[in-house]
C-alpha positions in Angstrom: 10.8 4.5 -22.8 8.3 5.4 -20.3 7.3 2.2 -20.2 10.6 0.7 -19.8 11.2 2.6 -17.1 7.5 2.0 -15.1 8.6 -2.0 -16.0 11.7 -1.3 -13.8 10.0 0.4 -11.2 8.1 -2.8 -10.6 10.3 -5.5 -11.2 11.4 -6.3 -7.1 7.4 -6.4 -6.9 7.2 -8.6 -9.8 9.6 -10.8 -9.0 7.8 -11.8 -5.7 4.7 -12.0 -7.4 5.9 -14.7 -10.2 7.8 -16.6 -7.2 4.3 -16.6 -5.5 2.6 -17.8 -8.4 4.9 -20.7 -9.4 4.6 -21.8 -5.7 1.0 -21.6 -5.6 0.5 -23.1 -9.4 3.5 -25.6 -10.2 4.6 -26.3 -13.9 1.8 -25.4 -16.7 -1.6 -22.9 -16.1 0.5 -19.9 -17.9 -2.7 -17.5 -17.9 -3.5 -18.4 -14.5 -0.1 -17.5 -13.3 -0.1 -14.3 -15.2 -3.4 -13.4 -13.9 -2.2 -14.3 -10.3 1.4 -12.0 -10.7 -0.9 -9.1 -12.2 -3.6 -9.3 -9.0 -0.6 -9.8 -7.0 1.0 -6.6 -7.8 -2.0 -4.6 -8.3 -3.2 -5.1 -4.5 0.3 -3.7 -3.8 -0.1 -0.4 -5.1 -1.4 2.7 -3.5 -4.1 3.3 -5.5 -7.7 4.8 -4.0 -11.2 5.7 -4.9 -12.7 5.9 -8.5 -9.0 6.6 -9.6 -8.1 2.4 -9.3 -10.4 1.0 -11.8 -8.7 3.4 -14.6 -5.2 3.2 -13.3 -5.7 -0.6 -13.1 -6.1 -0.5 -16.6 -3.1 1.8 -18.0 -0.8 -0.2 -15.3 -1.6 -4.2 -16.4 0.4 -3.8 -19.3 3.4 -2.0 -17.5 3.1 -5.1 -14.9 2.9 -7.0 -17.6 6.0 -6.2 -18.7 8.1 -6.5 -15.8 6.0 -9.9 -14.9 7.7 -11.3 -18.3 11.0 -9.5 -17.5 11.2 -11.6 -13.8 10.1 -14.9 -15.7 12.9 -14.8 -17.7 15.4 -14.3 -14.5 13.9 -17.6 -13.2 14.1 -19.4 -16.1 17.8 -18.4 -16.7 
């Protein structure tokens, strides 16, 4: 649930990010879009100090999330 609802707090951010990355990659390179959309949202969030590298971590998969959610609205 809380994961759900993280997903959704992200999902205008993710959007941009996987437009972003299928502009900058084209068809194909799946990982290396992923990778992009996930660096693209995680230089967007307010996160400081010795805090980032740990919060990085727990958030990747709740970006992840709404990453997959937003490729599914452009491929629909």
């Amino acid at each position: 649930m809380l994961k759900n609802l993280v997903a959704k707090a992200f999902s205008s951010l993710a959007q941009r990010a996987v437009e972003s990355a299928e502009a900058n990659f084209g068809e194909g390179k799946g990982m290396a879009k992923k990778r992009f959309a996930i660096n693209f949202v995680l230089a967007r969030v307010p996160i400081s100090g010795a805090f980032r590298p740990l919060l990085e971590n727990i958030l990747v998969e709740l970006i992840d999330i709404a990453i997959e959610s937003a490729c599914k609205k452009i491929k629909s």
